[in-house]
KERO-571970 format. One record per residue (C-alpha): x, y, z. Coordinates in steps of 0.05 Angstrom, whole numbers, padded with zeros to 5 digits. Layout:
<zafis>
{{X,Y,Z}}
...
</zafis>
This chain:
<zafis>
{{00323,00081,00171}}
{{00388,00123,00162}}
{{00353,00180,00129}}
{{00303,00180,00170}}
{{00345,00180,00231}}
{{00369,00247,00207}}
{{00319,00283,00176}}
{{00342,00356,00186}}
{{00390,00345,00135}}
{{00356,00304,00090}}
{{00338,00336,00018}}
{{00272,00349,-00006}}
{{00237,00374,-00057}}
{{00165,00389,-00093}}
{{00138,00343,-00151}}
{{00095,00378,-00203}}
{{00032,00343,-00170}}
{{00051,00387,-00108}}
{{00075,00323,-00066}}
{{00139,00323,-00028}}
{{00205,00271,-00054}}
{{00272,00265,-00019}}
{{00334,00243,-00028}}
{{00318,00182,00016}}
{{00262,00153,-00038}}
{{00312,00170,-00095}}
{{00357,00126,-00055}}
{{00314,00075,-00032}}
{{00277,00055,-00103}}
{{00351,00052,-00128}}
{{00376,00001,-00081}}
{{00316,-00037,-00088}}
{{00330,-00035,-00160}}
{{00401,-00050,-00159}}
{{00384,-00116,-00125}}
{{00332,-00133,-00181}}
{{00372,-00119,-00236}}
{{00434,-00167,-00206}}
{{00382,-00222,-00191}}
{{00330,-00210,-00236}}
{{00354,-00182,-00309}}
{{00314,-00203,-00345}}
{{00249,-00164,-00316}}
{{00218,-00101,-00316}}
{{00223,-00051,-00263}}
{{00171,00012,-00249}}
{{00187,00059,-00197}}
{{00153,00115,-00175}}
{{00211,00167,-00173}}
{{00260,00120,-00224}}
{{00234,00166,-00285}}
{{00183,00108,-00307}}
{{00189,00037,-00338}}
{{00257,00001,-00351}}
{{00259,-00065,-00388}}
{{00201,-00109,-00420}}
{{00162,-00174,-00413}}
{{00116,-00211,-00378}}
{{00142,-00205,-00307}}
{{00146,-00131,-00290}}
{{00163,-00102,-00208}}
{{00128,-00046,-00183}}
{{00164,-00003,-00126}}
{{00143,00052,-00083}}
{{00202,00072,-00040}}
{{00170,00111,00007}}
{{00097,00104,00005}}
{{00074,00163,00054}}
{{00137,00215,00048}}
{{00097,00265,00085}}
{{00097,00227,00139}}
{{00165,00205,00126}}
{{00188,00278,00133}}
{{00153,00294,00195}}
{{00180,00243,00234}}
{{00115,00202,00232}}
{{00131,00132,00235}}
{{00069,00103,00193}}
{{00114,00105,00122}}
{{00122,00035,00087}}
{{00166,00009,00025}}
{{00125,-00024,-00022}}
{{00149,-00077,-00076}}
{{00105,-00122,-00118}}
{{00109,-00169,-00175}}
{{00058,-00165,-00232}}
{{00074,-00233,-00285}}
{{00032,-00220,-00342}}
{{-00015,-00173,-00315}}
{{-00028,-00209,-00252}}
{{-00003,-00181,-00188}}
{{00026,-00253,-00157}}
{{00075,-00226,-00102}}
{{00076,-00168,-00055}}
{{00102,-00136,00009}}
{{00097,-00075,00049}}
{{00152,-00066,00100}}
{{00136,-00021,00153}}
{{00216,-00012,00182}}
{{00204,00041,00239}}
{{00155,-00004,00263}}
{{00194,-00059,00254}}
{{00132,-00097,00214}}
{{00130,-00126,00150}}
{{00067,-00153,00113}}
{{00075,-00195,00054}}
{{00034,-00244,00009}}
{{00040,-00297,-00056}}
{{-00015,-00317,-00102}}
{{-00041,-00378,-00072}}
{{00001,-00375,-00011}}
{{-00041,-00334,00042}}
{{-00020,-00269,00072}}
{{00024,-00255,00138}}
{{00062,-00204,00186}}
{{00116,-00210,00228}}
{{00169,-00179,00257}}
{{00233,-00149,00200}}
{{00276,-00205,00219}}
{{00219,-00250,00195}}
{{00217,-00288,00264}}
{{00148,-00326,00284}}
{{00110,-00306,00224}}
{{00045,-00306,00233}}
{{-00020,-00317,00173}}
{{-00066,-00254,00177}}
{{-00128,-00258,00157}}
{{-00201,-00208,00144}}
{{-00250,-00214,00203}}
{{-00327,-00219,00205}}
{{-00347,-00138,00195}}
{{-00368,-00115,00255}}
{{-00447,-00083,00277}}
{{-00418,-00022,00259}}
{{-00366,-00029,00210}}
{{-00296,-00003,00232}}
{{-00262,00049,00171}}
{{-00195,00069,00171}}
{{-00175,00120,00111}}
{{-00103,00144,00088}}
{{-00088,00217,00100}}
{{-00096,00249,00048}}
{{-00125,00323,00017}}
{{-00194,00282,00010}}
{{-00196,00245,00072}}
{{-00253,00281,00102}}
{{-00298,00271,00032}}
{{-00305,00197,00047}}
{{-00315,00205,00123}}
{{-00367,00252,00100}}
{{-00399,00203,00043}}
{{-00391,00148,00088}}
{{-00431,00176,00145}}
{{-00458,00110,00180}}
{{-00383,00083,00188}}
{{-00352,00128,00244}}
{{-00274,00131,00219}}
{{-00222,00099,00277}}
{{-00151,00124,00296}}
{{-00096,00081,00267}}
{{-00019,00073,00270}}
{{-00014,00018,00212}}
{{-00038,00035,00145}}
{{-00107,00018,00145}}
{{-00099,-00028,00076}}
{{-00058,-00073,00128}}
{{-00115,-00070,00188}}
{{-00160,-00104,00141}}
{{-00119,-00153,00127}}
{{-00113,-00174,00199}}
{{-00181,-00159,00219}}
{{-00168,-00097,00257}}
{{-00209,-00048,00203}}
{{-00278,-00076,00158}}
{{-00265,-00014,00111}}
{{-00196,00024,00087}}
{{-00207,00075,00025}}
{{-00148,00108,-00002}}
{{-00172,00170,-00043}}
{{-00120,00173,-00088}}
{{-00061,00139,-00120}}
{{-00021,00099,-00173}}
{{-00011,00026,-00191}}
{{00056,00037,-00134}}
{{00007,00055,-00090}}
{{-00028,-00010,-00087}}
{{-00002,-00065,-00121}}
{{00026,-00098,-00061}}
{{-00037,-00085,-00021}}
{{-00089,-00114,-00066}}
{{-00052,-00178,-00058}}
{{-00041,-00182,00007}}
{{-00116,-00161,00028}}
{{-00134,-00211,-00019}}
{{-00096,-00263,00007}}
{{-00117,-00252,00069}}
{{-00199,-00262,00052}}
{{-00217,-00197,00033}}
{{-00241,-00148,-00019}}
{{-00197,-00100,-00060}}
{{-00217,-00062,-00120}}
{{-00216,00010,-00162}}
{{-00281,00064,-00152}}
{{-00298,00039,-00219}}
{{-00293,-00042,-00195}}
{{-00230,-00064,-00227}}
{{-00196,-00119,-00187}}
{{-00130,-00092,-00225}}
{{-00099,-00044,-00186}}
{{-00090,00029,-00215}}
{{-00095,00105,-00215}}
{{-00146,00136,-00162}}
{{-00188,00113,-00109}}
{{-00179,00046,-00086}}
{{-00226,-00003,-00039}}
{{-00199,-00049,00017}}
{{-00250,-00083,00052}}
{{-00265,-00156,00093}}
{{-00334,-00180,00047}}
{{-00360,-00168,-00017}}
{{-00415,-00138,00011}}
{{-00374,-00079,00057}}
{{-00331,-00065,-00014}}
{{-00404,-00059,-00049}}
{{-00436,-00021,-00004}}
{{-00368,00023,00008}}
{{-00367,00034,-00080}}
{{-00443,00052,-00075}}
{{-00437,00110,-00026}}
{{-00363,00134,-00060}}
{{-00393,00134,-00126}}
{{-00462,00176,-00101}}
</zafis>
């Protein structure tokens, strides 16, 4: 929240995949890693701007700093930190903090999924709705945002301030696609929409979260029919 308080001075650069990185998520993925490493030595760590993998061994944490840096940059206040642990190739604990918001999602393996407040007060379990008579889609900005609104031309796309992942989750949204991505990405939103009821999984049906286009949705049936039209 610092750097983003003052952006005009805040560094930035271009990655080779054209997007934008600044000096706040080289500074955020390293405090996030300095607290693993004191409390957790003993596991690995993969960061999206940390120059890949450190350490080895069953239980591995992936971090995205700043998941959404263009909006970051902007101002916008829809950007999230996302941090997720994978224990032998199972993604068992995640959370997406949503600090200019003051919102943080978060969910265990087993344990449900819930929201609340930063501080943590009155936490409340979210869970998936029944999808509505016409099913409610959110999709993350991106370059190919307007392909799936364009594939998926019986579900009229809604306006949203919370990534759309999350709206599932709490029944807000039936349908989130986000058209591109890494493991960071989505590793602590494939839990948590899980958790919460729903459906998560890759274009090509993988429940294991990875590179490219990833499925959120409240049934088996929306995610099907969602993979069906994406895939056409």
């Amino acid at each position: 929240m610092r750097w983003f308080a003052d952006l005009p001075r805040l560094r930035r650069e271009q990655k080779a995949d054209g997007t934008v990185v600044t000096a706040a998520d080289r500074a955020v993925e390293q405090a996030v890693r300095d607290v693993l490493t004191a409390d957790r030595p003993g596991d690995a760590v993969l960061g999206e701007e940390g120059g890949g993998q450190t350490g080895s061994g069953g239980r591995r944490w992936i971090i995205d700093p700043i998941d959404g840096t263009a909006l970051f940059v902007t101002g916008d206040d829809r950007w999230l930190v996302l941090v997720a642990l994978e224990s032998e190739g199972e993604i068992v604990a995640g959370v997406a903090a949503v600090p200019a918001q003051d919102r943080i999602w978060w969910a265990s393996r087993g344990e449900g999924a819930w929201e609340a407040p930063m501080s943590l007060a009155d936490p409340r379990r979210v869970t998936v709705s029944a999808p509505a008579a016409v099913l409610r889609l959110g999709v993350v900005p991106t370059p190919y945002a307007d392909v799936v609104g364009t594939l998926i031309e019986t579900v009229p796309a809604l306006p949203w301030r919370v990534h759309p992942p999350l709206l599932v989750a709490r029944g807000d949204l039936d349908l989130a696609v986000q058209t591109s991505g890494h493991v960071w990405d989505f590793a602590a939103t494939s839990l948590i929409i899980t958790e919460a009821g729903g459906q998560y999984s890759t274009l090509d049906g993988s429940i294991r979260p990875g590179r490219g286009v990833s499925v959120y949705a409240s049934t088996p049936e929306v995610r099907e029919r969602a993979l069906s039209l994406l895939r056409s």
